[in-house]
C-alpha positions, 0 to 999 in steps of 0.5 A, spaced: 424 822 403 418 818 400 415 818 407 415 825 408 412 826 401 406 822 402 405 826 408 405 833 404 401 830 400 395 828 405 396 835 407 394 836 401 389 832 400 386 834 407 385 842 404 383 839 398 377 835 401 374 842 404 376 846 397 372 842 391 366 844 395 366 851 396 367 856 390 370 856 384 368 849 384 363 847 389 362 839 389 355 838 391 356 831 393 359 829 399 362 822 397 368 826 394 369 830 399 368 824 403 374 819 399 378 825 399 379 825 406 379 819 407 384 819 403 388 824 406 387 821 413 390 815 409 396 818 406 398 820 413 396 814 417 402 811 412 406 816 413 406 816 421 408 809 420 413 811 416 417 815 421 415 821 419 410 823 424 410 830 424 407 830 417 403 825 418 399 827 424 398 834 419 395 829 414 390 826 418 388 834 422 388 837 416 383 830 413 378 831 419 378 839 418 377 838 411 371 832 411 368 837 417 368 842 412 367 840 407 361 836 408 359 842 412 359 845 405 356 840 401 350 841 405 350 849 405 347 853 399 350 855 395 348 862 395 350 862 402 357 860 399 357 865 394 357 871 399 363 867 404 367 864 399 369 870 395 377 869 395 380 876 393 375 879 399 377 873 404 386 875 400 385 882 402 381 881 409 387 876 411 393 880 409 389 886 414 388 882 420 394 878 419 399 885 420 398 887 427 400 880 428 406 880 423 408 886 427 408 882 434 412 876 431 418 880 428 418 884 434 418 877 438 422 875 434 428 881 436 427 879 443 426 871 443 433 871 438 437 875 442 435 870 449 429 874 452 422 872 452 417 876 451 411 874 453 410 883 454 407 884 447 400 883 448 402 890 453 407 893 447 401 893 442 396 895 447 401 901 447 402 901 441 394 902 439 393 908 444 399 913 443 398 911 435 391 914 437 393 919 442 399 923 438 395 922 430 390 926 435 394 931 438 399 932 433 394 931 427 399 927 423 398 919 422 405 919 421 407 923 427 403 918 431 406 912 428 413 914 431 410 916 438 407 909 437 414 906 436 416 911 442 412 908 447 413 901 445 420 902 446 419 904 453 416 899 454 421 894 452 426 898 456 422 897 462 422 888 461 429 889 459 431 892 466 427 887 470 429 881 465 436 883 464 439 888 468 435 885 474 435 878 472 427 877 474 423 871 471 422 874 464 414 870 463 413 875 470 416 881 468 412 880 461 405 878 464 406 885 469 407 889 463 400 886 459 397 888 467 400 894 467 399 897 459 391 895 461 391 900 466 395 906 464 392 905 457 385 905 460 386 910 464 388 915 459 383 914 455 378 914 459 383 921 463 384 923 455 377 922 452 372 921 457 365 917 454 366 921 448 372 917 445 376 918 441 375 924 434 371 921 429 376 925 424 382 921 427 388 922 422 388 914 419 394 911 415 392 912 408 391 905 403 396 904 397 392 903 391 395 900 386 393 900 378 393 892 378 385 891 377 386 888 371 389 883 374 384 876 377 384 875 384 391 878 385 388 885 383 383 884 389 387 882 394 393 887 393 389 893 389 388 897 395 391 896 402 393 899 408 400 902 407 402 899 414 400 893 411 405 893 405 410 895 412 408 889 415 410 885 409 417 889 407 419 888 416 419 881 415 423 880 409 428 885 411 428 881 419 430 876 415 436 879 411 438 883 418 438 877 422 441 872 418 445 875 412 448 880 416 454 881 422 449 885 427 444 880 426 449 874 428 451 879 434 444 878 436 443 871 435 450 869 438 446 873 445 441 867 444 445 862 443 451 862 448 451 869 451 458 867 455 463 866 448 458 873 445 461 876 452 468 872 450 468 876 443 467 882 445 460 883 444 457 886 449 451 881 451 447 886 456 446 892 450 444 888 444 438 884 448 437 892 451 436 894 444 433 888 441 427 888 446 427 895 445 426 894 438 421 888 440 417 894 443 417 898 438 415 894 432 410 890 436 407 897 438 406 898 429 401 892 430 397 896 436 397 903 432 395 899 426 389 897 429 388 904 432 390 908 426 390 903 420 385 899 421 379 901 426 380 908 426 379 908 433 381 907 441 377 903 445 380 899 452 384 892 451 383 893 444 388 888 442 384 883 444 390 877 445 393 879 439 400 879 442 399 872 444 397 870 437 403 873 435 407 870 441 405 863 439 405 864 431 412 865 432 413 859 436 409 855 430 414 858 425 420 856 430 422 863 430 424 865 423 421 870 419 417 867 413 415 861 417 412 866 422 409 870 416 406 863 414 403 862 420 400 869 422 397 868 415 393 862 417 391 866 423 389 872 419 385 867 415 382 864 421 379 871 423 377 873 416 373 866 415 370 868 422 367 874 419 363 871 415 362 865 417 354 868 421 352 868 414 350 860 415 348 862 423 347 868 426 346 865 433 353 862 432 357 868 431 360 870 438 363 862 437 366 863 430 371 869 433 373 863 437 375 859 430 383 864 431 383 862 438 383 855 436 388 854 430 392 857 436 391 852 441 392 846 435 399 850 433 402 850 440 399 845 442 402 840 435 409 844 436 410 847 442 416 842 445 417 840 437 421 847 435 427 849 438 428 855 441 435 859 442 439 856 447 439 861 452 432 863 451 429 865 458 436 864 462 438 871 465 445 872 465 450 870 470 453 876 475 459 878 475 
């Protein structure tokens, strides 16, 4: 116990290092940033030796990243600072960009849980982001374009369904022929549908739930205007979490992942529920998509997601699909993202390389937990024939 404590604290310390030198704070003199960090490094160090290496390596990563950026802020103007390092904008930025991601991990989720890779939901968003467009045009309601949005993805996650259960192909196949296949029909339909002009520039968008909170420091900026598809986001996860682990169907799932054989047993039938929990997969990763489409951007461009479905992908990994510590780990990648924006301030000719920085925090979370977090039992393994 001591040892793990000492490692949450080098993790601690690592943030630490880089946070007293930016706003509010803004530590001008490096050695702080500099003995915090060793700290850190020290703290987990100690802690690795202790047995608690997974903290223990956190600690000395999270020192070396906060002795880099902080000391990278000590030499900053604190002007420059000022204009990057705005907490309520950077919350409320965080949340935006996190929410596609959201929408793909608990859609991951439904189908990981229940045995069924999904590396199809890059494609399932990409759906999502077109026909949210597409039917908030036609019809001229964002609502209706949600739910044709959700109807798309869901037919998506039928036809991985088909291929990964009914006819037992290998499910990381069947999921990058379904991104392959989603780039083309979306870019064939825009380009069918709205030729060089685009889509209209008074596309239906989700309205902003603004809410009476000014007054409030910090949280009044963060929460005080989001997109409703975001408090969605955010209401998804908590009801996931009830759905799959305070409830009999969500028991039903997980046994479909775990030990299919003793699920058929029982009497559950195994090939609906995943049918149904891939479906449902399609459909919530199809609201991240219509999000960026009609809630966010309010536009359509082709290949719009841009690798968000892999980001969710891997921030479900890094949270060891359960629900909060996906929500936690797109969180961080969203933050990634909102920092990236901003980060040109300090250098415009690096702007292209700092939208890499969520990119990066990918990389270093698959690469830290991949073989660490224990996937569902019979995740990936089609069912036996009959």
């Amino acid at each position: 116990m001591t040892a793990k404590r000492i490692g949450w604290g080098a993790v601690v310390l690592g943030f630490l290092a880089f946070f007293v030198a930016v706003p509010p704070l803004t530590v001008r003199s490096p050695i702080v940033v500099i003995v915090i960090a060793v700290a850190a490094m020290a703290a987990g160090s100690y802690a690795i030796t202790a047995g608690e290496k997974r903290l223990g390596w956190g600690g000395i990563i999270a020192g070396m990243i906060g002795l880099v950026g902080g000391y990278a802020a000590t030499q900053s103007g604190v002007a420059n600072l000022e204009r990057v390092v705005v907490w309520g904008a950077l919350g409320a930025a965080t949340l935006r960009y996190a929410t596609p991601l959201i929408f793909g991990a608990v859609g991951g989720l439904f189908s990981e849980r229940a045995g069924v890779i999904n590396i199809g939901l890059e494609g399932m968003m990409l759906m999502g982001a077109f026909f949210g467009a597409w039917g908030a045009d036609v019809t001229s309601s964002w609502l209706l374009g949600i739910v044709i949005a959700i109807a798309a993805g869901a037919v998506f996650g039928a036809i991985h369904a088909l291929f990964a259960v009914s006819f037992r192909a290998d499910q990381i196949v069947s999921g990058t022929a379904l991104n392959l296949l989603a780039v083309g029909v979306t870019g064939y339909l825009f380009v069918e549908v709205y030729g060089d002009l685009g889509t209209p520039d008074d596309l239906p968008s989700v309205p902003n739930v603004s809410l009476p909170i000014d007054w409030l420091p910090l949280l009044g900026d963060i929460f005080g205007d989001l997109n409703l598809l975001v408090w969605l986001a955010l209401a998804a996860v908590l009801m996931t979490w009830v759905f799959m682990f305070r409830t009999s169907w969500g028991l039903r799932l997980r046994s479909a992942g775990e030990n299919p054989l003793a699920a058929e047993t029982a009497g559950l039938n195994v090939v609906r529920t995943r049918y149904l929990a891939v479906m449902a997969s399609g459909g919530l990763a199809a609201m991240g998509g219509a999000f960026l489409s009609i809630g966010f951007l309010h536009t359509f461009t082709q290949n719009m997601t841009a690798g968000r479905g892999f980001i969710a992908l891997a921030a479900l990994i890094f949270g060891r699909w359960r629900p909060g510590l996906a929500l936690a780990a797109t969180l961080l990648f969203g933050f990634g993202s909102a920092l990236a924006q901003r980060l040109p301030v300090f250098s415009p000719s690096g702007a292209v390389l700092f939208q890499a920085l969520p990119y990066v925090l990918t990389l270093i979370a698959v690469t830290g937990l991949i073989g660490r977090s224990i996937p569902p039992l019979a995740l990936g393994r089609p069912l036996p024939r009959n």
